[in-house]
N, C-alpha and C positions, 0 to 999 in steps of 0.2 A: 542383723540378718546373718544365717549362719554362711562361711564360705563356700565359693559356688565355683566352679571353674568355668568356661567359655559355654561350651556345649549345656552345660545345666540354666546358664543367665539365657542364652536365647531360645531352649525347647520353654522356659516360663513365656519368654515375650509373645512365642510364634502362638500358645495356648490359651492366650488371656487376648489375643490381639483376635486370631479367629473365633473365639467363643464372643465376642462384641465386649468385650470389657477394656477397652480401650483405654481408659482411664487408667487403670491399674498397669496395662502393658508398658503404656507411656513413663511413670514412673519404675519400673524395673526398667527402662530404656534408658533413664537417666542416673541411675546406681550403675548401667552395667560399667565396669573397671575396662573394657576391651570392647568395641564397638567396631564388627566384623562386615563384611558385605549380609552376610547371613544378618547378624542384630537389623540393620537397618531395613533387609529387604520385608524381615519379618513383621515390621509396624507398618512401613508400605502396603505390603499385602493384606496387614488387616484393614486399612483405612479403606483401600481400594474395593475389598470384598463388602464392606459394610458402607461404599459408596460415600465418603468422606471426603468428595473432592481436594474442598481447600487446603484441607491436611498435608494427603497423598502428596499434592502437587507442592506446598514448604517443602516438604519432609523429602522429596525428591529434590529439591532444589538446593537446600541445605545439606544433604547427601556428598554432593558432588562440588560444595566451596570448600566443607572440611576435607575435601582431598579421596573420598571413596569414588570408586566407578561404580555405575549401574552395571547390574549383568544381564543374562537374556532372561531371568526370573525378577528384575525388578522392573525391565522393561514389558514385557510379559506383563505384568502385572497392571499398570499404566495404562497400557495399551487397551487391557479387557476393562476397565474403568472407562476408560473414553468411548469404547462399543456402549457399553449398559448405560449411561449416563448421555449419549449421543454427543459428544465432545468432538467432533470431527477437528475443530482448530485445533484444539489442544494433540488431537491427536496426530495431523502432522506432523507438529512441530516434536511430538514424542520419535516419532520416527526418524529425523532427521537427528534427533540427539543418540538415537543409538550408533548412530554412524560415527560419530566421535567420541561417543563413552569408553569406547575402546582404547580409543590413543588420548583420553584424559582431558578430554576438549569438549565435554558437553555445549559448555556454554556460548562456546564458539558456535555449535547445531544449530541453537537457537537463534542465534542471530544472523548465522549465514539464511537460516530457512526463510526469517521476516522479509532478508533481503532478497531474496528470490522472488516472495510476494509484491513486495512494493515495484519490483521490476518485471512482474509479471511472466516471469520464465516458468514453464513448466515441467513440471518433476520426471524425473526419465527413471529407467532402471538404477541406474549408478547413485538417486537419490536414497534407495531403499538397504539395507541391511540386509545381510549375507545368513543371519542365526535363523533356522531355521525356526526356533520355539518363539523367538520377535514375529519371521512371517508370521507364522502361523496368527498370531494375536492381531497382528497389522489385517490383515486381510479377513479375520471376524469384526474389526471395529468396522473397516469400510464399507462392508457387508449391511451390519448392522445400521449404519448411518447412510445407510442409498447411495451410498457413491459407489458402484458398484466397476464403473472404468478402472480405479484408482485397486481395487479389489480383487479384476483378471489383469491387473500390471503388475502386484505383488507376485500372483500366482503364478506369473509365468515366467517369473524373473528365480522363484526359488529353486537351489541345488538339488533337492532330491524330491521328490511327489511324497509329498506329507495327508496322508488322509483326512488329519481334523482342519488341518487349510482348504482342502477341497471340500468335505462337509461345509466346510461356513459360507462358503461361497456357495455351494449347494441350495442353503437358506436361504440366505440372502435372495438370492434370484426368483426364489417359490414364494417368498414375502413377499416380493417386489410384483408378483404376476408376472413374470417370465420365465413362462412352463418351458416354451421350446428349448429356452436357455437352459434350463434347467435338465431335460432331458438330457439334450446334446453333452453336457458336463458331464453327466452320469457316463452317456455312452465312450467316453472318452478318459473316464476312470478304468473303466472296464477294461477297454481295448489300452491301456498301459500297465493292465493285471497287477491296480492299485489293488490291495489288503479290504475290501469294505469292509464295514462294520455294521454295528447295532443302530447306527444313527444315521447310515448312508441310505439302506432301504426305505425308515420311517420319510425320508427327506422327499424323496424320490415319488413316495406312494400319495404324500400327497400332493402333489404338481398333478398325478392323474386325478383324484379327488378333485380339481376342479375344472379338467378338458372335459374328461368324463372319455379318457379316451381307453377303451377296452378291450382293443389288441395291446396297445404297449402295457397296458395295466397287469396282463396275463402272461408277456413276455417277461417282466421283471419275474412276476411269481414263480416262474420254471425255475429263474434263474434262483432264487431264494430258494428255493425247494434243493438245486444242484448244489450249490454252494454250503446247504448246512444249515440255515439258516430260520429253517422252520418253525424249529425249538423255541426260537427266542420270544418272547412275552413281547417285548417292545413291538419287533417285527409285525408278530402274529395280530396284536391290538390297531396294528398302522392300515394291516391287510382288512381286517373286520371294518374299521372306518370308511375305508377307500368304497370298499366294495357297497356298503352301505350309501355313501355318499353317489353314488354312481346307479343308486336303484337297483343294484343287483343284490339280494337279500339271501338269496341261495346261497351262491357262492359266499356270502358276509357267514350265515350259518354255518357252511360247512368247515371253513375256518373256523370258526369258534366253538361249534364241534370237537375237532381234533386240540386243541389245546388241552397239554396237559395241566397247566394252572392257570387259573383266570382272576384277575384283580377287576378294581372298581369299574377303572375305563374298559375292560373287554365286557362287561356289562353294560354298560352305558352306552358304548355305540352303538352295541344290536339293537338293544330295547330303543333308544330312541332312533336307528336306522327304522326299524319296524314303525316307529310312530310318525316321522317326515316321510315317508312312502305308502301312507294311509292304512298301513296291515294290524290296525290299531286292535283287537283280539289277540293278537301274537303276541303283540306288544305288552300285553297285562298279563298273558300266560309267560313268557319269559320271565317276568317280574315278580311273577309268585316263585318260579322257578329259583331266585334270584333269593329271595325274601327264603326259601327253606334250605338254601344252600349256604344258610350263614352269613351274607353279605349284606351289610348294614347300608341304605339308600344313599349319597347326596342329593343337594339342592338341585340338580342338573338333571339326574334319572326320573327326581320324583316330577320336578317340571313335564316332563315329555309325558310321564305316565297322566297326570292330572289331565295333560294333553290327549290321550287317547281315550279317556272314561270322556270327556269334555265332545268328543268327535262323535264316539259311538252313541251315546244320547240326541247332539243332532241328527247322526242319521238314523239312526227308528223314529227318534220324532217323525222326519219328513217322511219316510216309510211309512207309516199311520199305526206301527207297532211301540206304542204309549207305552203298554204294559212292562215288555224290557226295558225301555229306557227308563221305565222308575227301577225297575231291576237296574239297572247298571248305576244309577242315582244313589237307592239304597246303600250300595256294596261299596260305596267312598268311604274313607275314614275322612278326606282331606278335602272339600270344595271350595270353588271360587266363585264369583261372580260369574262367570263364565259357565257353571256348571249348573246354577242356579237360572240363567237367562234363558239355558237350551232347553230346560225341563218348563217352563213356562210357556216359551215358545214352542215346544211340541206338542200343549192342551190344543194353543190357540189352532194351531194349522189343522191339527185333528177337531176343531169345533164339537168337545167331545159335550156332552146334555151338564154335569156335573162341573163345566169347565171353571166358572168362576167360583164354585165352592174352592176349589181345588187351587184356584189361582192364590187365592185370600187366605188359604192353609199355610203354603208355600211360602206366602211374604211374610203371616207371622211367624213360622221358624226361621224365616232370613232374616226378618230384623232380629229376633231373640239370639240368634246365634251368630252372627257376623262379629258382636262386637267378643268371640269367642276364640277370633282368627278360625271361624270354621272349622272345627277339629270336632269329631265326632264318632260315638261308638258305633262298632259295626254290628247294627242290628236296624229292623224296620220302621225306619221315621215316620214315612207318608204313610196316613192309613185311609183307601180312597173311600169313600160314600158308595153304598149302596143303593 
């Protein structure tokens, strides 16, 4: 191998280690000539990224007998492993070792922390690390792993108001269904004219997505509108959901309206906001909308829409207007059982003279074509008796 100096053996590890090639990073790991905090955090971090527990946790262990310290990006790292992976034990005990990686004592962490458990004391401020980029990861694992005490103990013990610590704690709380908590955070970000972001709104918008509550829902939106914040796609996709989810479809519109670019999701909420709030017409005209503006379906939009052709067939059925509903029947490319049940059941209810001709038409293009995953051209199937 040709010679490599320090910086060139670990930008290979950090690029083989993140892209999951793992295998390969691990041997350049054990050619490199110099084995730096950076070499080691860089296999760490891939293990941990590509959820490698056992690895992570040697390879952290081993770290710290040959003599390197953890830094706040190998802890860091550890730390959002234990979040993803719900490793709550492991990940106290990460916490308690930052406090000593420092002064070269990890392993003392570990064992002071056991013992703290077997003697049942509990963890105060002074048990937590002082690195802000550790909180921050501390207080996403605890977030993440429901312990959410352990979580506003981190938060309120750190040096400076870090935003992605409040973000995760943010989550955490709207996961957990504690909206109120959730608010109150928010309103307490604000009033210490923390920095939001692109992830603080989306958090926030949907805690109202499930009070349904639409004064604060319309309070935030001023304040996104003050703030700048309009612009943003994330934002603006969280505002269309909310609003949607809350049965206000106007307001969902009118946001998604004003958007200057629109991806999957700001489609997908409307149309299926339109289709859970039974405005199942919208809901198909959005989606042709959708379909000539370039945007290619998923399984989730096309769900909702099968959903609205599926509704609007039941109710002309029960309406006793037959004739649309084979109209809206016809004009599927896509049906289900579902689609096929309501167009049967709306002969029966309309007791139309033709009905069992019609019945018996119907089951032999369902048997013939079922076993076809129902996919079909769009043009006129049913052709009814005169």
């Amino acid at each position: 191998m040709p010679e490599r100096d320090e910086f060139a053996w670990n930008t290979l590890i950090a690029a083989y280690a993140s892209s999951g090639k793992l295998t390969e990073a691990v041997e350049l790991f054990k050619g490199t000539p110099i084995k730096s905090s950076i070499t080691w955090n860089s296999l760490i971090s891939g293990y941990c990224q590509h959820r490698m527990e056992t690895e992570a946790f040697d390879l952290f262990s081993r770290m710290q007998v040959e003599g390197q310290r953890p830094n706040q990006y190998t802890m860091g790292s550890i730390l959002r492993l234990c979040s993803t992976s719900a490793l709550l034990g492991r990940g106290k005990k990460t916490a308690m070792i930052a406090g000593y990686s420092h002064n070269g004592e990890a392993l003392k962490g570990i064992k002071c922390y056991r013992d703290m458990v077997v003697e049942g004391v509990a963890s105060n401020q002074f048990t937590f690390p002082t690195n802000v980029f550790v909180q921050s990861a501390l207080v996403d694992m605890y977030a993440k792993c429901q312990d959410l005490d352990c979580a506003i103990k981190v938060l309120e013990n750190t040096e400076v108001d870090n935003v992605v610590a409040w973000n995760s704690m943010l989550v955490g709380c709207v996961r957990l269904g504690c909206e109120e908590d959730a608010h109150s955070l928010f309103r307490n970000m604000h009033a210490r004219d923390m920095k939001l972001d692109n992830f603080t709104y989306p958090s926030v918008l949907n805690c109202f997505a499930s009070t349904k509550d639409m004064n604060r829902a319309m309070s935030v939106h001023c304040l996104i509108t003050k703030t700048g914040f309009e612009a943003s796609k994330l934002v603006n996709n969280a505002l269309v959901d909310m609003y949607a989810k809350q049965g206000n479809m106007d307001c969902a519109f009118q946001v998604f309206n004003h958007m200057p670019n629109k991806d999957m999701v700001s489609w997908t909420s409307l149309v299926t906001g339109y289709a859970h709030n039974n405005r199942h017409e919208e809901a198909l005209k959005l989606f042709c909308d959708m379909r000539l503006a370039g945007v290619y379906p998923d399984h989730i939009i096309l769900s909702s829409v099968l959903s609205a052709y599926n509704s609007l067939i039941t109710m002309y059925g029960k309406r006793g207007c037959i004739d649309d509903a084979i109209r809206v029947f016809d004009s599927m490319r896509i049906r289900d059982v579902i689609s096929w049940t309501a167009l049967i059941v709306g002969y029966a209810q309309n007791a139309m003279p033709v009905f069992w001709k019609e019945v018996a038409h119907i089951s032999h293009q369902w048997t013939r074509k079922m076993g076809k995953r129902c996919e079909y051209p769009k043009d006129n199937e049913i052709k009814r008796d005169q």
